[in-house]
C-alpha positions as CSV (number, residue, x, y, z in Angstrom):
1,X,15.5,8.9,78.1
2,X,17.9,6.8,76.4
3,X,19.3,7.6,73.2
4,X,17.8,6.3,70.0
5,X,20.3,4.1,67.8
6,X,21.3,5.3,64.5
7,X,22.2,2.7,61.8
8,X,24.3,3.0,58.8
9,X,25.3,0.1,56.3
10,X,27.8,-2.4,57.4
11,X,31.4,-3.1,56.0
12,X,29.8,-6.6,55.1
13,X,26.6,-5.3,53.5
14,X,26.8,-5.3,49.5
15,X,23.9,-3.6,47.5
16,X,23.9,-5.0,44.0
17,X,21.7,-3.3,41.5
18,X,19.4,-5.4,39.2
19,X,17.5,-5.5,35.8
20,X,14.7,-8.1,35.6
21,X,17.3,-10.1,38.5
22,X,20.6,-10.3,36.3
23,X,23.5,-8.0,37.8
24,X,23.0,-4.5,36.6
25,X,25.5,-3.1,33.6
26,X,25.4,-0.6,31.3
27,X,24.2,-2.5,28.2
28,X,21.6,-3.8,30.2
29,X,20.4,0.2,30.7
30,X,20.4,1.0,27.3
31,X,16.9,0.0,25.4
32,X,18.4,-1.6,22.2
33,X,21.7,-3.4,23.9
34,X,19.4,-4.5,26.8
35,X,16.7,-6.3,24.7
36,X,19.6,-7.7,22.5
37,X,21.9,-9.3,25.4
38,X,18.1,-10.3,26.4
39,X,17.5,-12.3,22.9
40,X,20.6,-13.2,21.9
41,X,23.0,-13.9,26.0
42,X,20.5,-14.5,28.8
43,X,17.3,-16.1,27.6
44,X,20.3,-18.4,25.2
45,X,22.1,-19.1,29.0
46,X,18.8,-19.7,31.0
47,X,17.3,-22.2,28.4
48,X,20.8,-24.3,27.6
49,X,21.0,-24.7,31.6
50,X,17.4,-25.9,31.6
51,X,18.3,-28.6,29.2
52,X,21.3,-29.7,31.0
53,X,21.5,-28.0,34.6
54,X,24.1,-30.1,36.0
55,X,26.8,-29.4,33.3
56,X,26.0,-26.3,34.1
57,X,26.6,-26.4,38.0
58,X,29.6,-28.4,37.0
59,X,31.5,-26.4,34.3
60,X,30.6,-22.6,36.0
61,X,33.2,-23.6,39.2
62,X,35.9,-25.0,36.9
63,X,38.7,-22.4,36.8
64,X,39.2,-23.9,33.0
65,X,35.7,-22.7,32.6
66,X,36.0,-19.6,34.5
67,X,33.8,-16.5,32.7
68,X,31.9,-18.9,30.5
69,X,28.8,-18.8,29.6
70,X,27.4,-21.6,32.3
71,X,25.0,-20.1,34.7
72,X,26.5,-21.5,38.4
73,X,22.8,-22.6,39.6
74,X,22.6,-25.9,41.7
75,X,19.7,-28.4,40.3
76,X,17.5,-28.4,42.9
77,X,16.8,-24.4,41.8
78,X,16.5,-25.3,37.8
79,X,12.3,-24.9,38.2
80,X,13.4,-21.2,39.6
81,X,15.2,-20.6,36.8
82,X,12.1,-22.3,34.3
83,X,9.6,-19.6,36.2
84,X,12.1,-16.9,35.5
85,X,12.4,-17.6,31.8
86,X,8.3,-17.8,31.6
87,X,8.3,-14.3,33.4
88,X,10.9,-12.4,31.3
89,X,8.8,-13.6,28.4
90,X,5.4,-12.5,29.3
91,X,6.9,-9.3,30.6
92,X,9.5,-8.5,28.7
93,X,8.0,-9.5,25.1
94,X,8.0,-5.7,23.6
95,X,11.7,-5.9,24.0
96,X,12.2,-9.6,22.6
97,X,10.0,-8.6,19.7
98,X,12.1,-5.3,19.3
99,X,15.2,-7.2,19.1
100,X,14.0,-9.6,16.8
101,X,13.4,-7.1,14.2
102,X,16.6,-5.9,14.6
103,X,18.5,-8.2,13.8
104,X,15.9,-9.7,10.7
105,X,16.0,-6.3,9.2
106,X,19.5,-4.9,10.1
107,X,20.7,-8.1,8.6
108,X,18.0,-7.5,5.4
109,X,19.0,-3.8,4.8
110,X,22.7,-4.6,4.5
111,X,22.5,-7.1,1.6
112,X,20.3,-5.0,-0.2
113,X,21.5,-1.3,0.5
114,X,24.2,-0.9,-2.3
115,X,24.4,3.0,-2.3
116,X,21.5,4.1,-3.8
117,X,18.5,6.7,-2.3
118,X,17.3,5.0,1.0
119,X,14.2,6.9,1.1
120,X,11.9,3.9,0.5
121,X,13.2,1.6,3.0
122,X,11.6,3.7,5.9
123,X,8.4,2.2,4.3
124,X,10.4,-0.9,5.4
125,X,11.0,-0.9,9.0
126,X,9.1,-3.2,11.3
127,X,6.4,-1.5,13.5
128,X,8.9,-2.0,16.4
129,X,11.7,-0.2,14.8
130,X,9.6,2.6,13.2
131,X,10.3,6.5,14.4
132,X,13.6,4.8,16.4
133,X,16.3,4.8,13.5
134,X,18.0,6.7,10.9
135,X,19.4,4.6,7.9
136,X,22.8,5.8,6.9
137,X,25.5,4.7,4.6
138,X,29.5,5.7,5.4
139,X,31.9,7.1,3.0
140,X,32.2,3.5,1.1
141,X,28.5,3.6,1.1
142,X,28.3,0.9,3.8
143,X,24.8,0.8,5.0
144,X,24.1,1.3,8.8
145,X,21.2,2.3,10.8
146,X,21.4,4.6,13.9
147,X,19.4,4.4,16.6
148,X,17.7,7.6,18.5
149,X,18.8,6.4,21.8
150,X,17.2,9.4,23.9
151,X,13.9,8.4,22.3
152,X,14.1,4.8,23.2
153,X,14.5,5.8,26.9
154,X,11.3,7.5,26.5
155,X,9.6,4.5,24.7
156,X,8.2,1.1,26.4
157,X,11.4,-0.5,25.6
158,X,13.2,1.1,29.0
159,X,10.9,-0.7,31.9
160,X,11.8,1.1,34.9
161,X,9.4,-1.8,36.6
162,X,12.5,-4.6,36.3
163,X,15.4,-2.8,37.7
164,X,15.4,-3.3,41.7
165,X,18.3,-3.7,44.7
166,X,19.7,-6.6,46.1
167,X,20.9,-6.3,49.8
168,X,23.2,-9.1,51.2
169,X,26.0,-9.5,53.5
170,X,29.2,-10.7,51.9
171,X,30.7,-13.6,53.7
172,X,33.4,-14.2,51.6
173,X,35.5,-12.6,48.8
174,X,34.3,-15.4,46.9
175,X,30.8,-16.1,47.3
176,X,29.8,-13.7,44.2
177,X,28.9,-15.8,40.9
178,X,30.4,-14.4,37.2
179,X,27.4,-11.6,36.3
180,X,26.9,-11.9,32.9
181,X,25.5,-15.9,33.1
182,X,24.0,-15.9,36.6
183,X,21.0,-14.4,37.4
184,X,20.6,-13.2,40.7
185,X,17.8,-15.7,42.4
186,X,15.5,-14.4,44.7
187,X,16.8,-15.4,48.7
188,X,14.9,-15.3,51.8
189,X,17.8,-14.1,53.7
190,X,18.3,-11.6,51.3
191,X,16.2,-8.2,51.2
192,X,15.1,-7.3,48.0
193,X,14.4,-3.6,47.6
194,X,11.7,-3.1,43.9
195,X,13.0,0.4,43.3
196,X,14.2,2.5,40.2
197,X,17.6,3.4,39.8
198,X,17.1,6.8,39.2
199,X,14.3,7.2,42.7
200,X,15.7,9.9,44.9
201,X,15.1,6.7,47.7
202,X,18.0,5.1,46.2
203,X,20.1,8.1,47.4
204,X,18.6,8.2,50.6
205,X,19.4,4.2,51.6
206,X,23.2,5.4,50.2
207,X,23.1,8.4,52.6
208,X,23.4,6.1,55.5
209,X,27.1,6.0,54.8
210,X,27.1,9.6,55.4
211,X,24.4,10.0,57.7
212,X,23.3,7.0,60.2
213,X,19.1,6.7,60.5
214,X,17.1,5.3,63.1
215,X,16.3,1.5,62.1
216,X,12.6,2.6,62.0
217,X,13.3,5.5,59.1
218,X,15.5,2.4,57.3
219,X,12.7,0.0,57.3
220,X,10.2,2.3,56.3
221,X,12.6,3.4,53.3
222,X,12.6,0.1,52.2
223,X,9.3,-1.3,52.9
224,X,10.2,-3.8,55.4
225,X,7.6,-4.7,57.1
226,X,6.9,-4.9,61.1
227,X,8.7,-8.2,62.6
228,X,10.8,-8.9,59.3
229,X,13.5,-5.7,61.1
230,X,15.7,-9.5,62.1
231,X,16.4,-9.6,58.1
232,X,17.5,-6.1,58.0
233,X,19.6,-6.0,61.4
234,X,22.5,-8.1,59.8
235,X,23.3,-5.4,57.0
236,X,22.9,-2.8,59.3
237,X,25.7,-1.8,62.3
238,X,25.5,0.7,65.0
239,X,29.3,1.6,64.9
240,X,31.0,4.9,63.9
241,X,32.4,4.6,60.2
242,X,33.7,7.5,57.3
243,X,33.4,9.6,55.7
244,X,37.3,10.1,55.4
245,X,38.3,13.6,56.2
246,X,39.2,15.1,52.4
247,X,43.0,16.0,51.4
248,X,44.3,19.2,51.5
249,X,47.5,19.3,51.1
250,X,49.0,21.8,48.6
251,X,50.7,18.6,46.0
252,X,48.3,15.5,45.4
253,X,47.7,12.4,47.5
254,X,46.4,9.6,45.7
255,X,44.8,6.2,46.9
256,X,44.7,3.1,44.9
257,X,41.3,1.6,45.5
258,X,42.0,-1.7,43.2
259,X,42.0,-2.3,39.3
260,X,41.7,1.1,37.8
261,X,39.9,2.7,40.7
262,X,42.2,5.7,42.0
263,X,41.2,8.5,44.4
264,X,43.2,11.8,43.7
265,X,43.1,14.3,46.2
266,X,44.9,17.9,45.9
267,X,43.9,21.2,47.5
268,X,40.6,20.3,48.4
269,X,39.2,18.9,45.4
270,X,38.8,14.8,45.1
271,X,38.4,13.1,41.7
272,X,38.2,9.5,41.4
273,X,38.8,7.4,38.1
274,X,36.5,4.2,37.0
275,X,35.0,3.5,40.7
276,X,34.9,-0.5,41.6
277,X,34.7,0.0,45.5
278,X,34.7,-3.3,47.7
279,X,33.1,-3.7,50.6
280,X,34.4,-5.8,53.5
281,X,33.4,-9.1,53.8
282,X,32.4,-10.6,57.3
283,X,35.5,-13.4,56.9
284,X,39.5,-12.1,57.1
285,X,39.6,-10.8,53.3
286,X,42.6,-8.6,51.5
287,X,43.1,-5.5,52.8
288,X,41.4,-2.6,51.1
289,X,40.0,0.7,50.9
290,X,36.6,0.7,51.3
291,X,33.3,3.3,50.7
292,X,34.1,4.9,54.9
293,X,37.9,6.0,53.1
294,X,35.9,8.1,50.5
295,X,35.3,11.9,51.2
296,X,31.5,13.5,52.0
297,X,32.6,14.8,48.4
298,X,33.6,14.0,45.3
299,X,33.9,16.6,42.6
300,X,34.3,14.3,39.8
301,X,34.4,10.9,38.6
302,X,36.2,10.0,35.7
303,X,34.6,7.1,33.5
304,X,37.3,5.7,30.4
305,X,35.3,3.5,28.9
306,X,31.9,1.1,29.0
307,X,33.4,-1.8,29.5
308,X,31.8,-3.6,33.4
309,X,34.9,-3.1,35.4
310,X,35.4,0.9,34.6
311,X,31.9,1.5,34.2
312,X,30.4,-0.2,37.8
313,X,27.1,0.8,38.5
314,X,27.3,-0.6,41.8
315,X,29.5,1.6,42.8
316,X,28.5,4.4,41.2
317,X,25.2,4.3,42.2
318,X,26.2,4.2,46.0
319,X,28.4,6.7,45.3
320,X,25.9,8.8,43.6
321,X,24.7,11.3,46.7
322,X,28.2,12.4,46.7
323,X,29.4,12.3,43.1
324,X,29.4,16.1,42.1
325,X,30.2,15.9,38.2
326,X,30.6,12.5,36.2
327,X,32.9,13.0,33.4
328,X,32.2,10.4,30.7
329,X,33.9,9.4,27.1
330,X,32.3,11.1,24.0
331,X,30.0,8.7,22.0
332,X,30.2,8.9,18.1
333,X,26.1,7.5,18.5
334,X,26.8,5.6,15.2
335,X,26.9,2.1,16.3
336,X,24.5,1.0,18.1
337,X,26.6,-0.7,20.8
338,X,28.2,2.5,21.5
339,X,26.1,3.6,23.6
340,X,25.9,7.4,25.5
341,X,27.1,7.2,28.8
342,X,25.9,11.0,29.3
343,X,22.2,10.2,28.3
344,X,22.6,6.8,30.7
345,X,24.0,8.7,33.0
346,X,21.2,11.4,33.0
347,X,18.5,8.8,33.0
348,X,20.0,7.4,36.3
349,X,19.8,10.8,38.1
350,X,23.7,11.7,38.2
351,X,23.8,15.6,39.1
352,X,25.6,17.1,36.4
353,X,27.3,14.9,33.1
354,X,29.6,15.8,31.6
355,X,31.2,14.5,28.1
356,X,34.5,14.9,26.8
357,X,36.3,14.4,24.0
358,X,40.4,14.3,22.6
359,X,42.1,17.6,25.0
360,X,38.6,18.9,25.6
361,X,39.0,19.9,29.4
362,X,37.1,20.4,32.8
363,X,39.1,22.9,34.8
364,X,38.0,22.9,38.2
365,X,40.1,25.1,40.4
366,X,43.3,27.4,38.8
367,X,45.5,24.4,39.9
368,X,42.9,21.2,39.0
369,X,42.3,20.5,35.6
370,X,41.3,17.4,33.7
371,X,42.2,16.9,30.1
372,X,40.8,13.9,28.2
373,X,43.5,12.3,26.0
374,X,42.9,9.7,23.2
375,X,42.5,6.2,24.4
376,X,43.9,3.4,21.4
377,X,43.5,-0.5,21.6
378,X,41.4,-2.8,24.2
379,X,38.3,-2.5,22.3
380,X,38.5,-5.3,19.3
381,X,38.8,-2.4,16.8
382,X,35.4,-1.1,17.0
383,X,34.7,2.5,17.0
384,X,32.9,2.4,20.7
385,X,33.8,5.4,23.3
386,X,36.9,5.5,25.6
387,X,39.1,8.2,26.8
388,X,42.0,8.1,29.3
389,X,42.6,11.3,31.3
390,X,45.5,13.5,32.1
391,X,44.7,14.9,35.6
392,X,46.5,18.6,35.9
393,X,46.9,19.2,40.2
394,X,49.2,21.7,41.5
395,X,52.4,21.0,38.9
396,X,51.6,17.8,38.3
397,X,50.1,16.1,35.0
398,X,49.1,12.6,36.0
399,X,47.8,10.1,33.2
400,X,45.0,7.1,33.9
401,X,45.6,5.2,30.8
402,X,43.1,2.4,32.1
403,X,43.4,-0.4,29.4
404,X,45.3,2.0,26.7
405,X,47.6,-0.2,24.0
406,X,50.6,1.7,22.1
407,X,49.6,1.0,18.9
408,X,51.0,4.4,17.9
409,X,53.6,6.1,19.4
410,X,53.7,9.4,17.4
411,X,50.0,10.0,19.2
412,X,51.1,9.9,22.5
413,X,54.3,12.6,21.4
414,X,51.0,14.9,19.9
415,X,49.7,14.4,23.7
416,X,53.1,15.5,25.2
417,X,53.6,18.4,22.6
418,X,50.4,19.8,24.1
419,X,50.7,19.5,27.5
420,X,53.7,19.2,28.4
421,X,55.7,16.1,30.0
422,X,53.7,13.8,31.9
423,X,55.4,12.5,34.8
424,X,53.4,10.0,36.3
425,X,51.7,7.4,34.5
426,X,49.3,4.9,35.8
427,X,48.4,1.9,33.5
428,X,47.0,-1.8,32.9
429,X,49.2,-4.7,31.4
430,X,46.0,-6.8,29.7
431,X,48.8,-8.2,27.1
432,X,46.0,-10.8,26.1
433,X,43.0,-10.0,26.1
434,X,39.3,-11.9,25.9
435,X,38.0,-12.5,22.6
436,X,35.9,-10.1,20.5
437,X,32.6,-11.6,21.2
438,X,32.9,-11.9,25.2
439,X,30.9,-9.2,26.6
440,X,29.6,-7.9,23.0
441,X,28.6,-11.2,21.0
442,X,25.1,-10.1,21.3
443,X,26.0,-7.1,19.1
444,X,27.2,-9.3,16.3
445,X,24.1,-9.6,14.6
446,X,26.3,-12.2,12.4
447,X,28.1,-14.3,14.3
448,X,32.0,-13.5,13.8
449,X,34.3,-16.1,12.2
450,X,36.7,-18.1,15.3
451,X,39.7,-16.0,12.9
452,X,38.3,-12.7,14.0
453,X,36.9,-13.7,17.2
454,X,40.1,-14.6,18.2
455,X,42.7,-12.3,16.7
456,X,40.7,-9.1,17.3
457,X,40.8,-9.3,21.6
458,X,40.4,-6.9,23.8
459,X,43.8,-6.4,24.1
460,X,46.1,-3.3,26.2
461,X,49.5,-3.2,26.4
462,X,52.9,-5.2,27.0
463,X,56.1,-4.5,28.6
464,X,57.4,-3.5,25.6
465,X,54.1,-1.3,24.2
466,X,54.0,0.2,27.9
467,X,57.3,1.7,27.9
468,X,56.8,2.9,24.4
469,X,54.0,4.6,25.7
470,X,56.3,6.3,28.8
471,X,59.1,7.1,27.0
472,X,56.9,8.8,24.3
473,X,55.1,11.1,27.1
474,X,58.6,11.6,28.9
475,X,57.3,9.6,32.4
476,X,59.2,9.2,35.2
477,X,56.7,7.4,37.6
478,X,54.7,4.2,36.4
479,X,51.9,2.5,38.8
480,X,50.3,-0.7,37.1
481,X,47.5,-1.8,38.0
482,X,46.6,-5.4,39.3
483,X,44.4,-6.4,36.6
484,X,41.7,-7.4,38.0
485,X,43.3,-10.0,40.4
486,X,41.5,-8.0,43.5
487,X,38.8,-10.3,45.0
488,X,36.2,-8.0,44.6
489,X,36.7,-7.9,40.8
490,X,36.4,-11.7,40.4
491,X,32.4,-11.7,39.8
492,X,32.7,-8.7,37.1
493,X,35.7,-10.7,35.3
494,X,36.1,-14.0,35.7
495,X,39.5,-14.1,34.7
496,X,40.9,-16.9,37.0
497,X,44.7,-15.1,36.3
498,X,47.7,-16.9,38.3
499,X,51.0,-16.0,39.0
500,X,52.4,-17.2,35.7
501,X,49.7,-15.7,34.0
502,X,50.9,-13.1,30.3
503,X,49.4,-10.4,32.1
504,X,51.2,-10.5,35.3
505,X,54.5,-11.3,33.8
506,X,54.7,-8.8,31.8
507,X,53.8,-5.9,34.7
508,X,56.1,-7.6,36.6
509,X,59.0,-6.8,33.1
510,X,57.5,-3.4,32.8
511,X,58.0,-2.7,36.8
512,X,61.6,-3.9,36.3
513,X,62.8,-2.2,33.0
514,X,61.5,1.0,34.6
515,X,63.6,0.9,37.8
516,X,66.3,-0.2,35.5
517,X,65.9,3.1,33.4
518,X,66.1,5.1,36.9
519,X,62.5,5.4,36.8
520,X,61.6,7.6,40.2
521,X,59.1,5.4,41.2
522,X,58.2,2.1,39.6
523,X,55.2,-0.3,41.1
524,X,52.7,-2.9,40.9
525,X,50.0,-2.0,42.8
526,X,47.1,-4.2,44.3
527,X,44.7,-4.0,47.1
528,X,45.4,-0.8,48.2
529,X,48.1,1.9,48.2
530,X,48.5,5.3,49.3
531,X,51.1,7.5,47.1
532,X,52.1,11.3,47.9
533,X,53.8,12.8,44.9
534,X,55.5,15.4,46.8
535,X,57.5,12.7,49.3
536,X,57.7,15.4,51.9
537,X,54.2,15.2,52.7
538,X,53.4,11.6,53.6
539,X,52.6,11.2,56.7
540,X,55.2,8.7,58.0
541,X,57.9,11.1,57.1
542,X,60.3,8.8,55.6
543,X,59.9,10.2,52.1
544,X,58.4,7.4,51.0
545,X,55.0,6.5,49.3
546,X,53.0,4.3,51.2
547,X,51.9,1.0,49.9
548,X,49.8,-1.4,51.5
549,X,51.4,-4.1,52.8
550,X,50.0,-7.1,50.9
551,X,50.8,-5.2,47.3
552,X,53.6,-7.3,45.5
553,X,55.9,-4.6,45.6
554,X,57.0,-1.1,47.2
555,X,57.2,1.7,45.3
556,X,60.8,3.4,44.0
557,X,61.4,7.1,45.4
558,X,64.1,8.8,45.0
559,X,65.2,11.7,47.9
560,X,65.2,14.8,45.7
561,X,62.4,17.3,45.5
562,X,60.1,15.7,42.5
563,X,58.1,19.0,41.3
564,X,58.1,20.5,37.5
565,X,56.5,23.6,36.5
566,X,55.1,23.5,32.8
């Protein structure tokens, strides 16, 4: 009898998840942020391409252009787009309705709130807002209203009904439009999988990267009918594929994944920080870790901040049936745009969430221990959640600074003071920055003036703030990240960087100044890269980290025995 076939996902195959068929992000989870970016981004996008939908086709594949709000549709699909626009307003009126009487009566309540009792203004609220806010004033007696966002997940303003997966396989690197102004258009030779985030089926279609299924148990899981299996074949492959074997080495090994996305590994435990995983596309693309060079599993993941390229629920949600713990940035829950990441987190089905805030810690083993740390800069001065993490693993204290500025340097002494010297630092150059109202203009419920817009960016560090920032925790090892310049981050950013570009430049300065200062390791990482700490244990032997070979540069080593006790 021969043997039955089992299938798992292929390199190529890409599962995108989607609310009401825009590319899936955390505001877009979150009742009040979701039905604002609906008012105020996507319905504003959809109806200015229907007016003019070949400046729109035209303008979205300029590089000048490149993360603009131009929705890359060809003409010939505008009356797509026009039946998409009629749907999300005959299904999705609650929420338009909820964030139109946000923004009338936020904008109402803070002209006339001047301090005094705000009992009466309950009386106030519109129907839609009513039993979903408190009204508050600060210290200066600035009005505000807070929004009960666990009781807005529970209200008709979270429609599991919209959110669904797209599965496609990638051809290119390329291919993927900007997210946040193209919808995601229904294919025919895509499949398209009506499904809730949180559904326990979701984990099951993920466990195929773990555990291979007959093509009739995949079909089935997915409702694909009898004699449509030729649609589902191509995403599909036969062939033997991860997990990766974990790490157990007694002193960390540590894989760059791209961007921020790093895989530590010491003693058994894994931990990997702000997951952007890229799959392989079918054409010769960058070299790269992919989802088969992750472990069965991973104790935690560590989130910095909501911003789409740390928090990626692509990835995370593939990720999910092995994700153990997801450690996430403590939310004030004062502005509205700040959104929980535990309560989204729970409402997507994540085992255990956890929340931390400044040097509040998760110790996992007696030698594995993470320790948030305050996160300054990158966030146009508001008051929205971050955290970067000092990872404690055998005698090392590692830092993922993510997007972190040096905006003061006696807080980062208060960090060394109280653990110790930090040693190895890993860390973003975004010098420049996109402007305040990028990825948040739909929070502004008045429009900012081009002054602030511009001069408040999101904005990490220079050269120069960078080794501020080292010097102040006593590093000795520095790995910058690529900013984004991956492939696989190009639809999430849009940032169309070159080799001249501020943000490059100035990694490239920080790389050098480092080795000049005798810096025992000192590199600009991209694609991938595979760094032991303790030299003695990589697996070539040469004492050496390993970097992949299309990264810009090799790391710095030095031949002495690199271990501290604190």
């Amino acid at each position: 009898m021969a043997k039955q076939k089992l299938y798992r996902l292929a390199p190529a195959t890409v599962v995108e998840p989607l609310v009401n068929r825009w590319s899936a992000w955390a505001n877009l989870i979150s009742p009040a942020t979701a039905s604002l970016h609906l008012l105020r981004h996507q319905l504003t996008i959809l109806r200015d391409y229907l007016e003019d939908p070949r400046t729109h086709a035209r303008l979205a594949r300029d590089p000048e252009f490149a993360g603009g709000p131009f929705a890359d549709i060809p003409v010939s699909h505008a009356d797509q787009v026009r039946e998409l626009v009629l749907e999300t307003e005959r299904q999705l009126v609650d929420n338009l309705r909820f964030a139109e009487s946000i923004v009338d009566y936020y904008n109402w309540f803070v002209d006339e709130a001047r301090g005094q009792a705000l009992d009466s203004y309950y009386t106030n609220l519109p129907a839609e807002m009513r039993g979903y806010v408190e009204l508050v004033y600060d210290y200066f007696n600035q009005p505000s209203i807070r929004f009960f966002e666990g009781l807005l997940y529970q209200s008709k303003y979270y429609d599991e009904a919209i959110q669904s997966l797209r599965l496609f396989s990638l051809r290119s690197d390329h291919e993927r439009t900007f997210f946040l102004s193209t919808p995601r258009l229904k294919n025919q030779a895509e499949v398209d999988w009506e499904v809730a985030f949180a559904d326990p089926r979701v984990d099951e279609l993920f466990r195929l990267d773990l555990r291979p299924q007959p093509l009739q148990y995949i079909s089935e899981l997915l409702g694909i009918r009898t004699g449509d299996e030729p649609k589902l074949l191509p995403l599909l492959t036969d062939e033997c594929g991860g997990p990766a074997e974990p790490w157990h080495g007694s002193s960390p090994r540590l894989k760059y994944f791209g961007h921020a996305c790093v895989l530590v590994e010491s003693a058994g435990i894994s931990l990997l920080t702000d997951p952007v995983v890229g799959s392989r596309p079918e054409a010769d693309g960058l070299k790269r870790f992919s989802y088969d060079d992750l472990p069965e599993k991973i104790d935690c993941v560590l989130i910095t901040h909501n911003h789409q390229d740390h928090f990626v629920l692509e990835t995370l949600l593939r990720l999910r049936p092995r994700i153990e713990c997801l450690v996430v940035p403590k939310s004030s829950g004062h502005l509205f745009g700040d959104i929980s990441l535990k309560l989204l987190g729970q409402q997507l089905n994540f085992k255990q969430v956890v929340e931390l805030d400044a040097l509040e810690s998760l110790r996992l083993t007696p030698e594995v221990e993470v320790i948030a740390v305050p996160f300054l800069g990158e966030h146009g001065d508001l008051a929205h959640s971050k955290t970067a993490y000092v990872v404690r693993a055998s005698n090392e204290l590692i830092m993922f600074a993510a997007d972190s500025n040096c905006l003061d340097r006696r807080m980062y002494e208060h960090v060394r003071r109280a653990l110790g010297p930090v040693h190895t630092v890993f860390i973003g150059t975004e010098s420049v920055g996109a402007p305040l109202t990028w990825n948040n203009g739909h929070l502004f419920l008045r429009t900012p003036t081009r002054e602030q817009d511009q001069s408040r960016r999101y904005r990490g560090c220079d050269a120069a703030a960078a080794l501020e920032l080292l010097d102040a925790l006593g590093a000795k090892r520095v790995y910058n990240y690529a900013m984004g310049r991956e492939p696989w981050l190009e639809h999430l950013l849009g940032l169309g960087l070159s080799d001249d570009s501020p943000q490059l430049r100035e990694g490239q300065e920080l790389v050098q100044r480092a080795r000049g200062r005798g810096f025992l390791a000192a590199e600009s990482l991209f694609g991938q890269a595979e760094i032991f700490l303790d030299e003695r244990q990589a697996p070539d032997s040469t004492g050496k980290s390993t970097a992949a070979a299309n990264a810009p540069s090799a790391a710095q080593t030095s031949d002495t025995e690199d271990q501290f006790v604190f």
